[in-house]
N, CA, C and O of each residue as an XYZ file, in Angstrom:
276
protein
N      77.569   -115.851    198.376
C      78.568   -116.349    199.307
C      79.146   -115.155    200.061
O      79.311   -114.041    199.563
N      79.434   -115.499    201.301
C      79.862   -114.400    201.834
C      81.255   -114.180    201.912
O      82.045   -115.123    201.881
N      81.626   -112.956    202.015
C      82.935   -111.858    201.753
C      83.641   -112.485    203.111
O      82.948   -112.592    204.123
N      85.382   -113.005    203.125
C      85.822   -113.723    204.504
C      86.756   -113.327    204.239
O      87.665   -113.841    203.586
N      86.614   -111.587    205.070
C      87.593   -110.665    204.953
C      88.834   -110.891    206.358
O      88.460   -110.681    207.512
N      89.972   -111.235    206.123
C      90.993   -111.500    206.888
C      91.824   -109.885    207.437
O      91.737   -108.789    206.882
N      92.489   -110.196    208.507
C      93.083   -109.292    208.632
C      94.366   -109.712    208.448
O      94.780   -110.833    208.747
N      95.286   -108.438    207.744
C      96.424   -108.386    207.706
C      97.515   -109.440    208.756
O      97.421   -109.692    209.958
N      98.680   -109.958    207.583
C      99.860   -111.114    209.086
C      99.979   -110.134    209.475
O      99.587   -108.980    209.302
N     100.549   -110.654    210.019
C     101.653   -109.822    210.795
C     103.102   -110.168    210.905
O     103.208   -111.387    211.043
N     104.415   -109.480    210.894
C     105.611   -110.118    211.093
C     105.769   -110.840    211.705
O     106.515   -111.753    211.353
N     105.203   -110.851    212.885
C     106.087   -112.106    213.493
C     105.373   -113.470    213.387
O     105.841   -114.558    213.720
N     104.177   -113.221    212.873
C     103.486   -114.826    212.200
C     104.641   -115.347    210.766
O     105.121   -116.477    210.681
N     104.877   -114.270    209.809
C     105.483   -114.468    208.865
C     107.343   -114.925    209.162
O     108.124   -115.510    208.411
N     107.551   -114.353    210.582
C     108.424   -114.745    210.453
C     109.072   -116.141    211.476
O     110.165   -116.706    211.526
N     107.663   -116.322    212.263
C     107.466   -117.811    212.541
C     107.484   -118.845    212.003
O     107.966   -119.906    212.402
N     106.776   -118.526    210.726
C     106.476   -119.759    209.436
C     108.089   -120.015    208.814
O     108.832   -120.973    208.600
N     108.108   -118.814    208.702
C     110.035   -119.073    207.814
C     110.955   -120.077    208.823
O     111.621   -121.096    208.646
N     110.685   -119.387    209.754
C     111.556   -120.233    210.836
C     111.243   -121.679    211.173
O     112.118   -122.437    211.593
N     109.733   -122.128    210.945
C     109.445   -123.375    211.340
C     109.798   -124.302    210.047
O     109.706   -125.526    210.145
N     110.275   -123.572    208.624
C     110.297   -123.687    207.642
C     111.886   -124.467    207.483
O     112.163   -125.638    207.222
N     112.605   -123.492    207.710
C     114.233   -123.272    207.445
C     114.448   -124.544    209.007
O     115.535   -125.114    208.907
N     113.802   -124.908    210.029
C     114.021   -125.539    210.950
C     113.968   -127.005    210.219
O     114.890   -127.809    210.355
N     112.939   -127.246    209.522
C     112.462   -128.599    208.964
C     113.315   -129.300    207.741
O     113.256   -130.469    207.358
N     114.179   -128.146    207.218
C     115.247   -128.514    206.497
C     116.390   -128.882    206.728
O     117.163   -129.395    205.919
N     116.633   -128.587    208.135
C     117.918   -129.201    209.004
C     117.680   -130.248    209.410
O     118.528   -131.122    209.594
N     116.076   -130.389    209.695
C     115.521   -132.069    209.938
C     115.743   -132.661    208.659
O     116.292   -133.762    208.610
N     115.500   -132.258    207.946
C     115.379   -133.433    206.751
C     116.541   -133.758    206.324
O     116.779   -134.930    206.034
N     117.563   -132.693    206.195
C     118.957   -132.921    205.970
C     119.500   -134.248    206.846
O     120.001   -135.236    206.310
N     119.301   -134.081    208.347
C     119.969   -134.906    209.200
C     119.395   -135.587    208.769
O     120.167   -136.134    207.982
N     117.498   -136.516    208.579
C     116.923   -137.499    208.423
C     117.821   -138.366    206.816
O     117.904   -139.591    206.720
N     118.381   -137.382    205.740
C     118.949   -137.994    204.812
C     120.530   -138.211    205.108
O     121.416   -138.806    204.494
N     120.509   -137.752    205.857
C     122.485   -138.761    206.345
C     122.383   -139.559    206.836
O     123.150   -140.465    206.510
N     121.223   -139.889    208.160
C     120.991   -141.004    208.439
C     121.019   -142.489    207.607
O     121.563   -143.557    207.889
N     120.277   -142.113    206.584
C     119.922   -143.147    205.440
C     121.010   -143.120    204.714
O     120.898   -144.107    203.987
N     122.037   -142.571    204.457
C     122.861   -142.535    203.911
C     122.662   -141.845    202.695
O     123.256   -142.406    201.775
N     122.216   -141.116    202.450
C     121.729   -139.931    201.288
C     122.159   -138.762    201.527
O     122.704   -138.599    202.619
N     122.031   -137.376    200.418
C     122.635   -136.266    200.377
C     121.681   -135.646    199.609
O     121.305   -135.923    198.470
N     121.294   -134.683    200.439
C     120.511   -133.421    199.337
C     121.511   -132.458    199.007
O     122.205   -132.021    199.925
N     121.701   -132.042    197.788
C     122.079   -130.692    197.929
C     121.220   -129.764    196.951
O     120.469   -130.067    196.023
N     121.712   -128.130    197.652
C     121.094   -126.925    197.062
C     121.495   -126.476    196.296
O     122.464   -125.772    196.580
N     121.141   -126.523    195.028
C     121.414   -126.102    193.643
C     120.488   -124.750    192.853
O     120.388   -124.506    191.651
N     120.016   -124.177    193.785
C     119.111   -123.231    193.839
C     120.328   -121.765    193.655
O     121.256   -121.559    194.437
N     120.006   -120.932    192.466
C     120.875   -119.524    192.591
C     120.254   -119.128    193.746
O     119.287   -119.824    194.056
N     120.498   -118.300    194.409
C     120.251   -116.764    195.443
C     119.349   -117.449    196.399
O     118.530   -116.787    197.037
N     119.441   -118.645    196.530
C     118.710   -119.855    197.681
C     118.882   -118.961    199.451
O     119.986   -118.546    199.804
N     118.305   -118.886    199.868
C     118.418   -118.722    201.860
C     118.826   -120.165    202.338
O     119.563   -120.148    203.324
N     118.573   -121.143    201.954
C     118.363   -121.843    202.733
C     119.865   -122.638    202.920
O     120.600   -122.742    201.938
N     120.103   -122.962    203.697
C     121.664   -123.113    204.455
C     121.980   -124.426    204.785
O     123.123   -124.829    204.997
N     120.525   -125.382    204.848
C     120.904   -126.352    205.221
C     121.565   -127.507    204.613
O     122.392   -128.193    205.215
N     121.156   -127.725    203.318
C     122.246   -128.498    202.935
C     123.230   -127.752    202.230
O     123.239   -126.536    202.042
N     124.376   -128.927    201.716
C     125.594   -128.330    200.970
C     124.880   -127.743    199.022
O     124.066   -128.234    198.240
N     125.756   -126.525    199.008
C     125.297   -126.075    198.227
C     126.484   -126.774    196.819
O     127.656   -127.122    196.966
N     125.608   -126.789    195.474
C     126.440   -127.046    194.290
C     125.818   -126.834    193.275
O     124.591   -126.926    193.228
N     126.798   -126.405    191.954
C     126.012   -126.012    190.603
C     125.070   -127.414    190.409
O     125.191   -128.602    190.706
N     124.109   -126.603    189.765
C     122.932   -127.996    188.853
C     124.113   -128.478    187.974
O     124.355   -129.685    187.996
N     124.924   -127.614    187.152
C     125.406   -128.454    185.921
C     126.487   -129.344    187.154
O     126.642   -130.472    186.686
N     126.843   -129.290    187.785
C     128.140   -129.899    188.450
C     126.785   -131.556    188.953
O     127.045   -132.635    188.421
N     125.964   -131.502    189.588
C     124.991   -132.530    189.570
C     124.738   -132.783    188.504
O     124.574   -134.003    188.485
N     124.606   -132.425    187.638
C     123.631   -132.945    185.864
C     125.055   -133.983    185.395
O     124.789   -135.100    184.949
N     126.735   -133.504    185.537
C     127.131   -134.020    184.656
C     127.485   -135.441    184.913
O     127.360   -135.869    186.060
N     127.895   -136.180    184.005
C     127.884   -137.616    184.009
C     129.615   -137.599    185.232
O     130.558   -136.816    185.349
N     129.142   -139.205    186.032
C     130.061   -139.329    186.712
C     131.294   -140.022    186.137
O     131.498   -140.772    185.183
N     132.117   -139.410    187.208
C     133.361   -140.108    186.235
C     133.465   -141.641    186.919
O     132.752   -141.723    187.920
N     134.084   -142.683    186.647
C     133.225   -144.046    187.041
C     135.089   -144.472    187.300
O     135.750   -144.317    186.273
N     135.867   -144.952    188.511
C     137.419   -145.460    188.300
C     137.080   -146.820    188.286
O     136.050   -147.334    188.720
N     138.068   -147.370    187.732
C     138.408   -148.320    187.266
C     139.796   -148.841    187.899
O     140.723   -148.054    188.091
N     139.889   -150.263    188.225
C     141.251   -150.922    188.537
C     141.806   -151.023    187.734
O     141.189   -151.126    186.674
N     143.102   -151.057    187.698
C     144.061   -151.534    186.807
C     144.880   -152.509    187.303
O     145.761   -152.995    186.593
């Protein structure tokens, strides 16, 4: 089989992709408010900006549920 030797990215391919990347998350964000949904980023040392950020344990823990009285 033959050797399908590439040449080196280059920055500004790499930093096209990030960008078309970090762009598609502001889409998806808006596409989930639409619907009435919420992502959030629970990721430590995350880049990404687009949604609202919050601890995993603050998502993991059980909701508190009110009640009428």
């Amino acid at each position: 089989m033959p050797s399908l030797k590439r040449r080196p990215r280059r920055l500004y391919e790499i930093l096209e992709k990030f960008m078309l990347a970090f762009r598609a998350y502001h889409t998806i964000d808006d596409y989930s408010r639409q619907r009435g949904s919420r992502i959030y980023n629970a990721t430590k040392g995350s880049f990404i900006d687009a949604f609202e950020r919050r601890s995993l344990s603050d998502l993991l823990a059980p909701r508190k549920v009110k009640t009428h009285e």
